[in-house]
C-alpha positions in Angstrom: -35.1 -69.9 -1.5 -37.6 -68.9 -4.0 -37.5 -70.0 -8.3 -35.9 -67.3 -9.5 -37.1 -63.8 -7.5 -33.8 -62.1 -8.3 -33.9 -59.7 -11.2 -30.1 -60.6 -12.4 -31.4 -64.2 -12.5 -34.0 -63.8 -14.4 -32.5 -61.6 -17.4 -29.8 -63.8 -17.3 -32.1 -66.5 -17.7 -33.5 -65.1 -21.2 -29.7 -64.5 -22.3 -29.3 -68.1 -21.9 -32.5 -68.7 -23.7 -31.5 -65.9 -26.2 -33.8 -63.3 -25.4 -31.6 -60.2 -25.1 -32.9 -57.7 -22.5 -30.6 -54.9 -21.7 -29.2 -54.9 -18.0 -30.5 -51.5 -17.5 -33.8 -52.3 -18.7 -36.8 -50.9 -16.4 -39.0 -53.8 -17.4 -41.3 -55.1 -14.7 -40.8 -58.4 -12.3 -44.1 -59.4 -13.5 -43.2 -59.2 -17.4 -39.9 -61.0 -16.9 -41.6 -63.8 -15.5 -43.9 -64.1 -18.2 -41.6 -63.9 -20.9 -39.6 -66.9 -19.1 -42.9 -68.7 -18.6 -43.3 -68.2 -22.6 -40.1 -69.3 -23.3 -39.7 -72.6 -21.5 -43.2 -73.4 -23.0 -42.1 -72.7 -26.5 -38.8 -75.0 -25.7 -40.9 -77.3 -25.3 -42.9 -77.2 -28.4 -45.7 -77.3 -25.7 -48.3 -75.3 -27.9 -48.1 -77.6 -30.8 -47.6 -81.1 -28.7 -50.7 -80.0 -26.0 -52.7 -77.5 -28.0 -55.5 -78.4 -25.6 -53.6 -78.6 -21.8 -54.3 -80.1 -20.0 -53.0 -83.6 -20.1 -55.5 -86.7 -20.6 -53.4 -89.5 -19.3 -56.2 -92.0 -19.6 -55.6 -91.5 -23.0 -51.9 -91.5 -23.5 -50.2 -95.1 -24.0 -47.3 -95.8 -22.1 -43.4 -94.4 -23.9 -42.8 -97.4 -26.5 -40.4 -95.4 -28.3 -36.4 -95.1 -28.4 -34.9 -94.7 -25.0 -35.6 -91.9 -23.6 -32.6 -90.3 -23.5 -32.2 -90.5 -27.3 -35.8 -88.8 -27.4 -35.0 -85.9 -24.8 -31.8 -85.3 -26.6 -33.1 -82.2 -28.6 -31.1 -79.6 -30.9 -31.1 -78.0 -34.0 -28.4 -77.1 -36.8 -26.8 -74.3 -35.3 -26.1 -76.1 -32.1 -24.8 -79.4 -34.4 -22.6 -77.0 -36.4 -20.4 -75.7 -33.2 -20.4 -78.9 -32.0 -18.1 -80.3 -35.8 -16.5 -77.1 -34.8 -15.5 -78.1 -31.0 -14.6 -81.3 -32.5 -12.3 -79.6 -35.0 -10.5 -77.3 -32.6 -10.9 -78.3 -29.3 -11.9 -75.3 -28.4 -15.6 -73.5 -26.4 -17.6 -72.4 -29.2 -20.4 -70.0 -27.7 -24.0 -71.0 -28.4 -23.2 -74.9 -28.2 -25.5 -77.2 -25.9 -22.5 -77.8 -23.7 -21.6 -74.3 -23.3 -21.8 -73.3 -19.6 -24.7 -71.7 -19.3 -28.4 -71.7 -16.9 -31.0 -73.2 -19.9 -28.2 -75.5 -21.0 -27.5 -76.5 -17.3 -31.3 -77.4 -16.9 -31.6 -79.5 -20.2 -28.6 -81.4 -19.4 -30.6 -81.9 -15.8 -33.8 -83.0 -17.6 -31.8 -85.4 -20.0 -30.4 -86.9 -16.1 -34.0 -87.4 -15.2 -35.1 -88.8 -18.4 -32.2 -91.3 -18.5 -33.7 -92.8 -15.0 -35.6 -95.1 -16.7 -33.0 -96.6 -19.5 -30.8 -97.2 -16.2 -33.9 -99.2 -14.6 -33.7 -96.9 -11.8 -36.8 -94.4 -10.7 -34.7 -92.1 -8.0 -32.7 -88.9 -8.8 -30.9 -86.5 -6.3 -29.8 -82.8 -7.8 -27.4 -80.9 -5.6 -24.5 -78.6 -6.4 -21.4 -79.2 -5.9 -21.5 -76.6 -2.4 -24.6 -78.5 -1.3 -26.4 -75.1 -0.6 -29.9 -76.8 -2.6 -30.7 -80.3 -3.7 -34.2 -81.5 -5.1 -35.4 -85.2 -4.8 -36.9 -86.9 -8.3 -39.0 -89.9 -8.1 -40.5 -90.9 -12.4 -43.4 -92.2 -11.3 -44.9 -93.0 -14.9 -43.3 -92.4 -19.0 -46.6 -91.8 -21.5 -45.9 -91.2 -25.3 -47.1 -87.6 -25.8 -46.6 -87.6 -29.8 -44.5 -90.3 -31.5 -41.2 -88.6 -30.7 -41.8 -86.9 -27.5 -42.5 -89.0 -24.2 -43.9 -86.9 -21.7 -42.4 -88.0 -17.8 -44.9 -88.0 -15.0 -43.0 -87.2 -11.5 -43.1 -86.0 -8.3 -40.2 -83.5 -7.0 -39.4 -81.6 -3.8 -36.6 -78.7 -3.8 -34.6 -78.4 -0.1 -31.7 -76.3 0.9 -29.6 -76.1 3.8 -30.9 -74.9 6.9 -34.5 -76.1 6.5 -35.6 -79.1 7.9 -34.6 -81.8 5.4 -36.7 -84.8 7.3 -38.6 -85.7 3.9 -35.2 -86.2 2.1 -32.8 -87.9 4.4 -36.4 -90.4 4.1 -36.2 -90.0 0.1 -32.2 -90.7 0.1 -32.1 -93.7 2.7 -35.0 -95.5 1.1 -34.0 -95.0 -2.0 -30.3 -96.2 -1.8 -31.7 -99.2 -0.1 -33.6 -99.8 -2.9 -30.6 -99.4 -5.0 -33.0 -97.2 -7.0 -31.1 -93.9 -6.5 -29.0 -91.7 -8.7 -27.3 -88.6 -8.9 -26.1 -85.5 -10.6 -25.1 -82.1 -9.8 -27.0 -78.5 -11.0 -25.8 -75.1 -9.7 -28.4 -73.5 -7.6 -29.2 -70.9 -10.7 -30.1 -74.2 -13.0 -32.2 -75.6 -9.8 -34.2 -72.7 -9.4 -35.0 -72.5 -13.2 -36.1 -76.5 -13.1 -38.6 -75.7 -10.3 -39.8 -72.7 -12.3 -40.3 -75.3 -15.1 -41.9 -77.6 -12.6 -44.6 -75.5 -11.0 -45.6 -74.3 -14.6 -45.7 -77.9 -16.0 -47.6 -78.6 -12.5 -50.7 -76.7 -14.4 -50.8 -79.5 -17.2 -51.1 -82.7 -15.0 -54.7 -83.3 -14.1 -55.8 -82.9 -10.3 -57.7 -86.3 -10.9 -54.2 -88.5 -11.4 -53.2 -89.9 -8.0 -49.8 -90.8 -8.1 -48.7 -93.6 -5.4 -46.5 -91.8 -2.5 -44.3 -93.2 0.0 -44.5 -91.8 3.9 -41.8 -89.5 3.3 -43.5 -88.0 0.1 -46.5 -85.7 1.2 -44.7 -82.8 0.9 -43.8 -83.5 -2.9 -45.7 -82.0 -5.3 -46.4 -84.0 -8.8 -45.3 -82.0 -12.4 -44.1 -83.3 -15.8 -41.0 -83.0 -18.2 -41.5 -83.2 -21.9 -38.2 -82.8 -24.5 -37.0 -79.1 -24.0 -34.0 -77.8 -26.6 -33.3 -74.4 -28.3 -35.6 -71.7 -29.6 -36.9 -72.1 -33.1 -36.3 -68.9 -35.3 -39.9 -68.1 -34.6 -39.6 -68.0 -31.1 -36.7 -65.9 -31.1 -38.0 -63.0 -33.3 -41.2 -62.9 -31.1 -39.7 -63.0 -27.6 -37.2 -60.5 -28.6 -39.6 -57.9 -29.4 -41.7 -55.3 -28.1 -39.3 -54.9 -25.3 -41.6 -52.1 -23.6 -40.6 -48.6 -23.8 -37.8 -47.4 -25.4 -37.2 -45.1 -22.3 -38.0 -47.3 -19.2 -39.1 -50.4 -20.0 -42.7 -50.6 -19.3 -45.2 -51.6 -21.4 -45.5 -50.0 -24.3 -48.8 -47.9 -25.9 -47.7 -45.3 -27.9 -45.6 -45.2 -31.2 -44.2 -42.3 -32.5 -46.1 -40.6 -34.7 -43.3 -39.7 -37.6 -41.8 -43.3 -37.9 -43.6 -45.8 -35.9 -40.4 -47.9 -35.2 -40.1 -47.5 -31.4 -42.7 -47.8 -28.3 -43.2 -45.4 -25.4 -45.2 -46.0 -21.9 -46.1 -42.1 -22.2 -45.9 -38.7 -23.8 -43.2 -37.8 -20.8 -40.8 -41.0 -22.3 -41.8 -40.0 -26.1 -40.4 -36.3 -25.1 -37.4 -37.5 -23.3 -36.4 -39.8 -26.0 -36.6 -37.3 -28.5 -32.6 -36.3 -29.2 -31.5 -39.9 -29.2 -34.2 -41.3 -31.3 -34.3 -38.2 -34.2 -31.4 -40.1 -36.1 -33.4 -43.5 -36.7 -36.6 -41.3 -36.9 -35.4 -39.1 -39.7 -33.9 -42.2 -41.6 -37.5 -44.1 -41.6 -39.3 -40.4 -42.4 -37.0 -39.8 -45.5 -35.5 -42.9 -46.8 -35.8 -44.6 -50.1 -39.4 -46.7 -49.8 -40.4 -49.0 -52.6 -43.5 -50.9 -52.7 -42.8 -54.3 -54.1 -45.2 -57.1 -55.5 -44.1 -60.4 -53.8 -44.4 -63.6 -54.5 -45.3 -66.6 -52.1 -43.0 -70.2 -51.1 -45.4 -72.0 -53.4 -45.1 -69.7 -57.1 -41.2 -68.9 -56.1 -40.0 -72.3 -54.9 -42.7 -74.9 -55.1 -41.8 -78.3 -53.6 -38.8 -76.6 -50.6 -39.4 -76.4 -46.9 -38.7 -73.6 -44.9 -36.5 -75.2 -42.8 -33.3 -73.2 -40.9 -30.5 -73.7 -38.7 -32.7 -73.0 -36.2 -35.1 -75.9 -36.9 -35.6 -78.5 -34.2 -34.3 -81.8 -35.4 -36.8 -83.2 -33.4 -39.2 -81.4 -35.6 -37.5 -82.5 -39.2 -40.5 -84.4 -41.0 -43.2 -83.4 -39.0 -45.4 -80.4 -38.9 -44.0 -79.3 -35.1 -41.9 -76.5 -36.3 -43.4 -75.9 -39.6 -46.5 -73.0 -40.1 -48.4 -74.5 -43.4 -51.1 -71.9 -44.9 -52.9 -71.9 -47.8 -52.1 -68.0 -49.9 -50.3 -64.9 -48.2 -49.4 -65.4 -44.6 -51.4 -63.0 -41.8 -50.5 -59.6 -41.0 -49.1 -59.9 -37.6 -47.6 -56.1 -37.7 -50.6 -54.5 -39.1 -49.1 -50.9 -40.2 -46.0 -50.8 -38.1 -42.8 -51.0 -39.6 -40.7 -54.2 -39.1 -36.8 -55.8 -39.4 -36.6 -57.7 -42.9 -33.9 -59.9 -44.1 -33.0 -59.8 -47.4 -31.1 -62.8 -48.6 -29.7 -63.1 -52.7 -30.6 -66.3 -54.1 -29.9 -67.9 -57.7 -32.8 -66.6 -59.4 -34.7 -64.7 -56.6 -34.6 -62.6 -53.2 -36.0 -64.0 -49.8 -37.8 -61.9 -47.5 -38.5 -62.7 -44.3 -38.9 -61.2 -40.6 -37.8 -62.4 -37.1 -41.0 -64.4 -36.6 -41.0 -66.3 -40.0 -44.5 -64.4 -40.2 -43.9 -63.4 -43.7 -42.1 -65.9 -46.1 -41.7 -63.9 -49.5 -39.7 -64.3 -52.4 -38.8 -61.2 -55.5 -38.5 -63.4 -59.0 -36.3 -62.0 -61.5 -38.3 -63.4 -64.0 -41.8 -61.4 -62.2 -39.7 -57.9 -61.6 -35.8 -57.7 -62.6 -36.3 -53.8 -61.6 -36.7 -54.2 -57.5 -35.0 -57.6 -58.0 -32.1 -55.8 -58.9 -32.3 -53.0 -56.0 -32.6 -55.5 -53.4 -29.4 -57.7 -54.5 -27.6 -54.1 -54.5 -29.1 -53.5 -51.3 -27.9 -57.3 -50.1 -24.7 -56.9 -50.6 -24.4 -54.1 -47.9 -24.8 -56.5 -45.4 -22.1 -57.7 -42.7 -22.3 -61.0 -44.6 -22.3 -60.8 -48.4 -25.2 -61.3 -50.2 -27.8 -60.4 -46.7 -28.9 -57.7 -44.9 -31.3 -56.1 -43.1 -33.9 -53.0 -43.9 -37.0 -51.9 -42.2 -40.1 -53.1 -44.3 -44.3 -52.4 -44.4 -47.0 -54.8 -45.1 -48.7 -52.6 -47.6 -51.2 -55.4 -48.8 -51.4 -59.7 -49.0 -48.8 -59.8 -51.4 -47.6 -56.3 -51.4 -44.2 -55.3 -49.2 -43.0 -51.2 -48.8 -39.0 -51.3 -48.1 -36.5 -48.7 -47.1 -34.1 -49.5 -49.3 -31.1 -46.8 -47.9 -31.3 -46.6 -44.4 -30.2 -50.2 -42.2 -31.5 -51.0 -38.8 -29.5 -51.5 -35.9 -27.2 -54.8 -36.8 -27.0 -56.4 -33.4 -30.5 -58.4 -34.2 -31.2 -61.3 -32.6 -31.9 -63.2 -35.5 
């Protein structure tokens, strides 16, 4: 039973994560996989809490922290907000952490394995409630990776029924002996996502670190589990784009010529695409552009964080969710056009795009003229006051917007 093989599983693995590819999609095995890999590494903050994988755990002191279910209990303020409203109406509320869903399955997993060690106990059995699959946990050590995020040292083995379960009936009996054991339940779908966590994480513990094993542990292999919660904003606007070509999926290396907005694999998909895509095409070729002088976080709103409701709360006050640069942020979308929002505020208009690449501001007191065209253009939004529009980098500090013509409104944003 191999970590998610099956195409279904794996797109509905990025739902869950909120990376929206289209069930018809033609995209590749290969680049499904890698844009789960990306996105359980980026739930993890892993970039910004091991820039350098990977670990050195002769140099990590041992978790001294809160207990360490408190510290692998992540969210952010979207997730915080559904959860007053499930408390208010006793009703689901989709996107909250307890929503049935495969990534929420496996952090709810993760929090079971990192609330081992506040129980005294070292042992954990996941099965499903069918007992079709079960894996076998043992924490061998708890180091503090930051000062909010303890990083779990552990050795695991996945069995399902039909194989020869030798190694765990050893695992179970010893354990319970012990009175070390403990259990909880993970559909098969969550199970295979946890061991495709695993054998990535596998990568960041050292070959050198010999962790003590029992008789009926050679067949384990050793990995790691660090705090894992929702996307940041960020994360979201860069693993939902570039979805390959607009016809079939593969990866993309042409734009069209006229508007630059959408990606082929070939001149064959650019001609196919043609009828379907002359709407969009002829909106970006003749709409209303305006290049506007912006101005940056620091002259606009000096003093204010760029914090969101999709901010990590493990991340409030510290620099783990927050990009700090001195002047205009880089270019990331060179000449191509890109999704803007445009959001009315008292005395200015925010800009910024899906990745939080650009963070912009229009003063009324700098330019009432295109201040003034993009609160019109603001209220045309779904919500009053926002919208979208397709925008340039023109320059630094220099933005070209199509002002009359709106993207498609089912962003993931």
């Amino acid at each position: 039973m191999a970590p998610l093989e099956r195409r279904e599983d794996m797109i509905n693995v990025l739902a869950a994560l909120g990376i929206d590819i289209p069930r018809d999609s033609k995209m590749s095995g290969k680049r499904l996989k890698q844009r789960i890999a990306k996105a359980l590494n980026r739930a993890q903050l892993l970039s910004k809490r091991l820039p350098s994988p990977p670990l050195n755990l002769h140099e990590l002191p041992p978790w001294t922290g809160p207990p360490l279910e408190d510290a692998f209990s992540t969210t952010n303020m979207a997730e915080l907000a559904k959860g007053m409203q499930v408390l208010a109406t006793g009703t689901p509320v989709p996107g909250h952490p307890n929503e049935e869903n495969v990534f929420n399955g496996l952090r709810a997993t993760i929090l079971a394995i990192a609330s081992l060690k506040d129980k005294g106990l070292n042992a954990l059995v996941i099965q499903d409630k069918d007992q079709q699959a079960a894996m076998c946990i043992r924490v061998s050590e708890v180091y503090q990776l930051d000062r909010r995020a303890p990083v779990i040292i552990l050795l695991y083995q996945w069995y399902f029924r039909g194989n020869d379960n030798e190694e765990m009936f050893g695992f179970v009996s010893q354990n319970m002996r012990g009175e070390d054991l403990s259990t909880t339940e993970a559909t098969v779908e969550e199970q295979r996502l946890l061991m495709r966590l695993l054998s990535q994480n596998s990568l960041l513990v050292p070959s050198s670190n010999r962790v003590v094993r029992q008789s009926y542990e050679n067949g384990f292999r050793v990995s790691c589990v660090m705090p894992i919660g929702p996307l940041s904003m960020k994360d979201l606007g860069a693993l939902n784009a570039e979805m390959g070509c607009e016809v079939c999926g593969d990866k993309g290396r042409l734009r069209c010529p006229r508007c630059e907005s959408v990606i082929y694999c070939s001149e064959a998909c650019s001609i196919k695409n043609q009828l379907s895509h002359k709407s969009q095409c002829d909106d970006l070729s003749q709409g209303n552009w305006k290049t506007i002088t912006v101005q940056t976080r620091d002259e606009a709103a000096p003093g204010t964080t760029n914090y969101n409701r999709y901010t990590r709360i493990d991340a409030f006050g510290s620099d783990l969710d927050m990009e700090t640069t001195e002047g205009p942020s880089p270019n990331i979308h060179g000449k191509n056009p890109f999704v803007v929002k445009i959001q009315m505020r008292n005395d200015n208009v925010y800009i910024y795009d899906r990745q939080a690449s650009i963070d912009f501001f229009v003063m009324r007191s700098k330019d009432r003229e295109h201040y003034m065209m993009l609160c019109a253009a603001a209220t045309t939004g779904l919500i009053s006051g926002k919208c979208y529009r397709w925008a340039k980098r023109v320059s630094d500090l220099e933005l070209s917007i199509c002002l009359d013509k709106q993207p498609p409104q089912d962003l993931k944003w």
